[in-house]
N, C-alpha and C positions, 0 to 999 in steps of 0.2 A: 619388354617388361622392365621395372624399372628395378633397383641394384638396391637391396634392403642392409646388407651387411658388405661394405668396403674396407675389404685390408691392403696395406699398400706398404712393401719394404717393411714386415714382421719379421722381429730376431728378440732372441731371448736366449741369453748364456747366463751361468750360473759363475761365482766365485772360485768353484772347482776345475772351469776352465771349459767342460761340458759345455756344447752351445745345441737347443732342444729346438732351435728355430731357427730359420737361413732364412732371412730376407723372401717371405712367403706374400703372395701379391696374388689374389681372389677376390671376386666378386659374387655375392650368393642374391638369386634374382628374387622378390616375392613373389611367394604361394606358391616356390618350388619345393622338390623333398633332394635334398644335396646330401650324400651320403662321403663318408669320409673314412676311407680303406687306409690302413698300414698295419705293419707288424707292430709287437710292444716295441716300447721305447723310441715309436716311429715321431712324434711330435703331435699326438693327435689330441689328448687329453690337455697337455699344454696351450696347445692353442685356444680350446675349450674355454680352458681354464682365464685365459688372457680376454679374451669377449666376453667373457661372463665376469669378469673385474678380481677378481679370485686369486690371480696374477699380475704381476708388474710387471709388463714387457720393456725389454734392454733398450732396443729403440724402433721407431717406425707408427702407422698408425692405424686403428682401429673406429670407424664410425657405424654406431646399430641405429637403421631410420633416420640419420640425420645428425644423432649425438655422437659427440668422439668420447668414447672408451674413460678418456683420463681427464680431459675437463669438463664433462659435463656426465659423471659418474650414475647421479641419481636418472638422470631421462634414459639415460642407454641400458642401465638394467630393467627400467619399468617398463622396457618391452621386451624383456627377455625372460623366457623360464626355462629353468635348467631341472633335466631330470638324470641323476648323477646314479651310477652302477651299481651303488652300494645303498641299501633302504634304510637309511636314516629317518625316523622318525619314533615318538614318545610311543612307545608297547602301549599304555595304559589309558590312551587317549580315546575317545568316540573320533569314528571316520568326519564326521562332519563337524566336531569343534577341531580338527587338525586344520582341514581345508578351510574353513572361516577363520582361524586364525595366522595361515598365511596368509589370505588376501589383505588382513588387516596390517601384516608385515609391511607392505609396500604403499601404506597409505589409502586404500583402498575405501569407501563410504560400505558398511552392509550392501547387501545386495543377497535375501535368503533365496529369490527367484533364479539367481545367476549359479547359485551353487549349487540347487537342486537341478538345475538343466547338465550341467558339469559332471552332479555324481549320477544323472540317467544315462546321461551320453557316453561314461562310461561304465554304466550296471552296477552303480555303487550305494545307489539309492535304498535297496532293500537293505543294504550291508550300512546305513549312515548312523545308526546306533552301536553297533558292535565296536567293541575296542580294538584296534590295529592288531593285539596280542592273537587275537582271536582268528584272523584271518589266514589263506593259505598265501605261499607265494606270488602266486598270480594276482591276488586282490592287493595282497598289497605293492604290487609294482601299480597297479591299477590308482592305488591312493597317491604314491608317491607324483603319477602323471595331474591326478588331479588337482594336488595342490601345487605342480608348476602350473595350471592354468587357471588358477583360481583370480591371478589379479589381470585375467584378457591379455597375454604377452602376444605380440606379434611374429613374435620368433619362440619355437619350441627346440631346445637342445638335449636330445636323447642319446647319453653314454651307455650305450652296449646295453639296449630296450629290453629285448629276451633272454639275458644269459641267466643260465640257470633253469630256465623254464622250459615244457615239455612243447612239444610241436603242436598240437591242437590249442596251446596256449599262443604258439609264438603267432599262429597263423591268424589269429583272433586279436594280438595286436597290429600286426599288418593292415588289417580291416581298419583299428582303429585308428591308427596314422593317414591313412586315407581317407579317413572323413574330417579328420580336423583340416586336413590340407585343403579339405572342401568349405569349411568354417573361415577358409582363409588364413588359416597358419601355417608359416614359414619352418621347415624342419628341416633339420642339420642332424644327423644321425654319426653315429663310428659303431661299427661292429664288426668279429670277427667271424659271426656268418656272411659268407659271399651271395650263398643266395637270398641274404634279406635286400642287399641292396639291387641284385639282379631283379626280385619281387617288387619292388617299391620306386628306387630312386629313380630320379628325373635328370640328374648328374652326377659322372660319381670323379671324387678327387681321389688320387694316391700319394699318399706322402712316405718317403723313408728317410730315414735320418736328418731329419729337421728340413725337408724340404720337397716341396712339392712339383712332384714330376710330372701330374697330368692329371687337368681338367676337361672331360668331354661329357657329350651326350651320353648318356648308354648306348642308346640304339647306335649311335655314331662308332663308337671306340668300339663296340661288339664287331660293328661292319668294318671296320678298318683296323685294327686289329686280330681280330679270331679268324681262326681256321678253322677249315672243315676236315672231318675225317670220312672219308669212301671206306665201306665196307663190301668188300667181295664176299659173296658165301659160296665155297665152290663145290661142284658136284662131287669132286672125291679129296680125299685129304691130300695136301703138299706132305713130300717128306725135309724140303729144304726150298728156299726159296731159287727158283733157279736163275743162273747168271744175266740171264738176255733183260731181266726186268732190274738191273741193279740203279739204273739212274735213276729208276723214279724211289729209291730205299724204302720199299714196302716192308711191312715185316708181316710174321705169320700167327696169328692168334687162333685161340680156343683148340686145340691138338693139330695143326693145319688144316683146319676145316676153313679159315677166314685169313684173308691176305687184308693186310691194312693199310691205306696209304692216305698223308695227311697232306692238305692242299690248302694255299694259299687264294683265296677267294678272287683277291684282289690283281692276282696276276694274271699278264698279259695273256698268256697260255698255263691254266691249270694242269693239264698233263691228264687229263683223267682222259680223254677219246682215244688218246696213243696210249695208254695203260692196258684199255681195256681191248683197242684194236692186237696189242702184242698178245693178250690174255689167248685171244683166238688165232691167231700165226700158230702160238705154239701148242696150239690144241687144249688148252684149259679151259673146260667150262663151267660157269657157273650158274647159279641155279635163283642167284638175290642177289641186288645191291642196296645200300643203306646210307644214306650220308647224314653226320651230327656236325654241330654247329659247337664251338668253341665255347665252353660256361666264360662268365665276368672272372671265374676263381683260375681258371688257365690262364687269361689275358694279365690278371694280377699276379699270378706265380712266376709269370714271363716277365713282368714290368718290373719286379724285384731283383731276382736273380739278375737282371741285367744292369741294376744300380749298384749292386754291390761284386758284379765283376769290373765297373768302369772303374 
């Protein structure tokens, strides 16, 4: 599939000497959902901010569909909308002269047909009279999404979609990033829930400290990266874990009802047939086994931690 947003050698340092971008080099494919993990101060909003023109990056370059970022400003936003964390918009406004008057922002002809598809598509329709004042959070995150799509961008940029909002909300926007991807739009997400991107993304990037340390699949970086954990449930409680099982460093959970031992998926020998063969040498038996699959939020606590010990 063909490469809708190309960066190539992005950096961006500030006066203060601060440098918020290292020479960052991505490619974001169309009618993918690419999610974009870091801690604050990671570079993620920055970068954002530099594709969405918002920004003057130090050097390097940026091209959206075709247009490069800095000389040809007007085409590379007119396929971009940006839905920023913070709901900016006029309190005292009707839902539907907001959204027709962003489309008009970007040069856009009317189009009352396109807008009311926009405000059904996302349940805004019954609400296109009410003043923005008037609504709950939810509706108006809902607005705000509406009018980054009011002028048809081909790229949707969502800073931190759910925060603040309640889980039957968030899961209700999930839904709705899933159907625009169906509509054919390109989404670029950053959030501090792990499991929106585990829920959603089609790739997820990690960036810390101005730079990015890994682009994968989901399902790929899950499988090659994450572990598993075995759960023993044994017939009678350990009082200590005892010696003869020390190389595989199980430990002992829920009052020694459960020996816990976490494994490497990908290795040549997991260790788990000689775990559980020793389990019976020494006369332990148990009664269940359970084994859990590594969340994106382990694999990302792991990817951190080990850029800020190198």
């Amino acid at each position: 599939m063909a490469s809708i947003i190309k960066i190539s050698g992005l950096t961006k340092s500030y006066a203060s000497g601060h440098v918020a971008l290292k020479h960052v080099d991505l490619e974001i494919e169309e009618g993918e959902i690419f999610a974009l993990l870091g801690p604050n101060g990671a570079g993620k909003t920055t970068m954002i901010s530099i594709i969405c023109g918002n920004v003057n990056p130090t050097s390097g370059t940026v091209t959206v569909a075709g247009h490069d970022i800095v000389r040809d400003y007007r085409g590379s936003r007119s396929t971009i909308g940006l839905v920023p964390q913070e709901l900016f918009t006029d309190a005292f406004e009707r839902v539907i002269d907001t959204v027709t008057f962003s489309r008009g922002l970007f040069g856009k002809p009317r189009n009352p047909a396109f807008i009311e598809k926009v405000l059904r598509d996302l349940s805004l329709w019954d609400k296109r009279n009410s003043k923005i004042l008037e609504l709950s959070g939810g509706m108006k995150r809902r607005v705000m999404i509406a009018k980054a799509l009011s002028h048809e961008p081909r790229v949707l940029f969502l800073d931190e979609p759910t925060a603040g909002v309640d889980v039957e909300l968030r899961r209700d926007m999930w839904l709705l990033v899933r159907q625009l991807r169906e509509m054919g739009v390109t989404i670029i997400l950053t959030t501090h829930y792990i499991e929106e991107a585990e829920e959603m993304a089609d790739r997820v990037g990690v960036i810390n400290k101005g730079e990015l340390i890994l682009v994968e699949e989901k399902a790929a970086l899950m499988k090659k990266l994450g572990k598993k954990t075995l759960t023993v449930v044994l017939a009678e409680p350990l009082a200590a874990v005892p010696p003869e099982l020390a190389d595989w460093e199980v430990a002992l959970k829920n009052e020694g009802q459960e020996i816990e031992y976490i494994f490497n998926t990908q290795a040549e020998r997991t260790g788990v047939s000689s775990l559980l063969r020793t389990l019976g040498e020494l006369g332990i038996a148990y009664k269940d086994l359970n084994t859990e699959q590594s969340s994106l939020e382990d694999i990302f606590v792991s990817l951190v931690h080990q850029e800020k010990a190198a």
